[in-house]
C-alpha positions in Angstrom: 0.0 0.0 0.0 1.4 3.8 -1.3 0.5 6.9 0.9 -0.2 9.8 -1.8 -1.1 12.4 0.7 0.2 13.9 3.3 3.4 12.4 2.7 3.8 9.9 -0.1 5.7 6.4 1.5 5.0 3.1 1.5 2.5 2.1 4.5 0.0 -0.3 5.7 -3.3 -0.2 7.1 -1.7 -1.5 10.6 0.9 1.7 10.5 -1.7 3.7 9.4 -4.6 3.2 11.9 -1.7 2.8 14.5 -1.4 6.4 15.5 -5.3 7.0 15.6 -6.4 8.6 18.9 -10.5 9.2 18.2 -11.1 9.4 22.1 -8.8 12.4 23.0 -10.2 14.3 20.7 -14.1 14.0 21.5 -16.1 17.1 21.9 -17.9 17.7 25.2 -21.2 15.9 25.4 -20.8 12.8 22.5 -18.3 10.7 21.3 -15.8 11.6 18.8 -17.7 9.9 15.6 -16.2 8.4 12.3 -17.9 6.4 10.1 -16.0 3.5 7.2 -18.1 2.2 4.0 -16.6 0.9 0.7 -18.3 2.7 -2.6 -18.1 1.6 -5.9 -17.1 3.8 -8.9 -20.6 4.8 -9.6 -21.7 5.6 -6.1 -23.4 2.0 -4.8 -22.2 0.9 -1.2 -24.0 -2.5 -1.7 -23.5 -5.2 -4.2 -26.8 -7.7 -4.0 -27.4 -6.1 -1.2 -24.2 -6.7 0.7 -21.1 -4.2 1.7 -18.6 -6.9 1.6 -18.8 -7.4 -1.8 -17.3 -4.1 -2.8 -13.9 -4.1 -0.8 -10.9 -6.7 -0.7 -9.3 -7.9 2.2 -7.2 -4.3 2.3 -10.7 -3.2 2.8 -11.8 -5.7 5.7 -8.2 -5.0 7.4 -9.3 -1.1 7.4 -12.4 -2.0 9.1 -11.2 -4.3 12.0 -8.3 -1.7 12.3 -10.8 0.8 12.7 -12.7 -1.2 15.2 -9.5 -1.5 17.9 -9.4 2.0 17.7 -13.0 3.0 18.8 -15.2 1.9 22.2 -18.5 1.7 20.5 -19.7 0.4 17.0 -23.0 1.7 15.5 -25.4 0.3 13.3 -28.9 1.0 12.2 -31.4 -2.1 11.8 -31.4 -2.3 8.2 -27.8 -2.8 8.1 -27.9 -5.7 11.5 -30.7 -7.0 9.3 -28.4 -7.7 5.9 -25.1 -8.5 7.6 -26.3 -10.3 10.5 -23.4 -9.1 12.8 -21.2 -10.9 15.5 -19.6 -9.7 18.0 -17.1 -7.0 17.8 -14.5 -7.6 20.8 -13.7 -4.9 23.0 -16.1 -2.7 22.0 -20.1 -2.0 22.8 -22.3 -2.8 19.5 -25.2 0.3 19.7 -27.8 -0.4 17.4 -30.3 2.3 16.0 -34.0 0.4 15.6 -36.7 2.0 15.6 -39.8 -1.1 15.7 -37.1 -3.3 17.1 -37.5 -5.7 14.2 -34.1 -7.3 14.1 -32.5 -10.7 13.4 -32.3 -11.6 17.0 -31.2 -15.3 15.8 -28.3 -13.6 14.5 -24.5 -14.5 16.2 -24.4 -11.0 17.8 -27.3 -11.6 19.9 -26.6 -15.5 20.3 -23.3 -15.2 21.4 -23.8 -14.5 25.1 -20.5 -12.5 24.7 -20.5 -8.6 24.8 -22.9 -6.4 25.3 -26.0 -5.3 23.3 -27.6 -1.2 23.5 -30.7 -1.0 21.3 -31.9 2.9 21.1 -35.9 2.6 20.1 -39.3 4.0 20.2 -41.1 0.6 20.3 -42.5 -0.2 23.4 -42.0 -4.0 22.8 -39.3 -6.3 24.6 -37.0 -7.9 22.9 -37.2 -12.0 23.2 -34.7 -13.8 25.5 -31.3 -13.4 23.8 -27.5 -15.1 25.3 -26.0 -11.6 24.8 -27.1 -9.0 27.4 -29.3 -6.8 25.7 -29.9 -3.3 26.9 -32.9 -1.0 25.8 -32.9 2.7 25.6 -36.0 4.1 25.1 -37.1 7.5 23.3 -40.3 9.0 22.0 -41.5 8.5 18.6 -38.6 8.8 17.2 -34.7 8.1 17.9 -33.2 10.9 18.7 -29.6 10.6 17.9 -28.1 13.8 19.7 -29.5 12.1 22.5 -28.6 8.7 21.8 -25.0 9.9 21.7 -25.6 12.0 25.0 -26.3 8.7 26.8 -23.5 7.0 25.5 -21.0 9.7 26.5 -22.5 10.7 29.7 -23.8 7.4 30.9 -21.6 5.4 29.5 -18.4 7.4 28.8 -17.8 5.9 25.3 -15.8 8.7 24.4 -14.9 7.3 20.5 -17.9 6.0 18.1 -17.2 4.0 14.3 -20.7 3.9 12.5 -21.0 1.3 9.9 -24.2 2.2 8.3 -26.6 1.8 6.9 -26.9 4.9 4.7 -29.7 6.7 6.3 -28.2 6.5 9.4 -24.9 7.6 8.0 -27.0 10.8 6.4 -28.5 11.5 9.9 -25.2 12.0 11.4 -23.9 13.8 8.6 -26.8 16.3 8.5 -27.0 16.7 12.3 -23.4 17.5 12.4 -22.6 14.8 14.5 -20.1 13.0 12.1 -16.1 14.1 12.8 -14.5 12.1 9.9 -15.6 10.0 7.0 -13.0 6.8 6.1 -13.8 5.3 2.7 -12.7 2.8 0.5 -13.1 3.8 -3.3 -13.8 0.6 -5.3 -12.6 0.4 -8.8 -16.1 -1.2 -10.2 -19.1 -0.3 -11.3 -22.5 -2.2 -9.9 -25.5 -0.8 -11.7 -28.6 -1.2 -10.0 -30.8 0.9 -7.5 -28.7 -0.3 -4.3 -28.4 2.7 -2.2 -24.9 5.4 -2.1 -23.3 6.4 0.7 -26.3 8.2 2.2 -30.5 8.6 1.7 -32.0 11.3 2.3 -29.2 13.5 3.2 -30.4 17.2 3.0 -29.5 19.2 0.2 -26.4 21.5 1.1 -22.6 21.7 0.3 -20.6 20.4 3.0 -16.8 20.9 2.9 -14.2 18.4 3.5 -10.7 17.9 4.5 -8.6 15.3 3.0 -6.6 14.4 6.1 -5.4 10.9 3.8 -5.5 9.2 0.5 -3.8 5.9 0.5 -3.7 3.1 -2.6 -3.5 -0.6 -2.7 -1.5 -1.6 -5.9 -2.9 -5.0 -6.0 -6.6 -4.2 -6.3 -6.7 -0.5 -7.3 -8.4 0.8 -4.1 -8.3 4.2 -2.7 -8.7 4.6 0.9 -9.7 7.7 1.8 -10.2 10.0 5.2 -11.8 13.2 5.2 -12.4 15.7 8.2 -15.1 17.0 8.6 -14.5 20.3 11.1 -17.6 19.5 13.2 
């Protein structure tokens, strides 16, 4: 893998997650928040309605290196639906579900490893699970400055990676609740009607930093980090 910017070298993912430091630099009141998707060439960030098809193993390593360097993962229920997570060690999986309808056969809640925070507005319970499930409950609707409140107040997660899905990921953004944006630019093209990196984003310009840009000979990636300035 070639940095191109700051400083062109030869790196890897491992050298270059290594000096990440999300937590000291979180804002009173949330967690420091970055979110990781793959895209392809013309914008999709599913193939048959999977993420994993998009990236290589470059892309996977980014991820899990992403992981070690955060104490919460996010996800909204679409994406715990298709992916049907396990369990990410060290770190609390948060999941945004608004009717609780989830795969709750899936490893992450069969498990009985870790811990499970569901943020809702269904007054149902969720069914007996092996993983400790915990419910948060808002009205309505989730509210995610609050959801991220809770988290850093009452839980003192202090550094957040959001994996999706794209609505979520366009809630963040437009609430201004998202500090940087890592993603891997696939050289393909999908077709289709999958959705981009965000739905229903509001319509305004929103400037970025390039903070990296790094390339993977072998498969033609481009990894890129961008800033935010939230």
């Amino acid at each position: 893998m070639r940095r191109l910017v700051p400083d062109p070298a030869e790196t890897t993912v491992a050298d270059q997650v290594a000096g990440l430091d999300f937590a000291a630099a979180a804002p009173d009141g949330r967690p420091y928040v970055v979110t990781n998707f793959a895209l392809t060439l013309d914008g999709q960030a599913t193939i048959a309605g999977r993420s994993g098809k998009i990236g290589s193993d470059a892309d996977t390593a980014m991820l899990v290196g992403l992981r070690t360097r955060v104490e919460a993962v996010l996800i909204g229920a679409g994406t715990m639906r298709a992916e049907r997570y396990g369990r990410i060690a060290g770190a609390l999986m948060v999941i945004i579900s608004g009717r609780l309808d989830l795969p709750w056969d899936a490893p992450l809640f069969t498990a009985g490893e870790g811990e499970v925070l569901i943020f809702t507005y269904s007054d149902a319970d969720p069914p007996p699970t092996e993983t400790p499930v915990r419910v948060e409950r808002h009205e309505r609707a989730v509210d995610l400055v609050l959801a991220l409140a809770h988290l850093r107040g009452e839980r003192g997660v202090r550094s957040l990676l959001c994996e999706g899905g794209p609505r979520l990921h366009a809630e963040l953004i437009d609430g201004g609740l998202v500090d940087e944006l890592f993603v891997t630019h696939a050289p393909k093209l999908a077709g289709g009607d999958g959705p981009g990196l965000v739905v229903d984003l509001a319509e305004r310009e929103r400037q970025l930093e390039v903070a990296w840009l790094l390339y993977e000979e072998g498969t033609g990636e481009v990894f890129a980090r961008y800033l935010t300035g939230a």
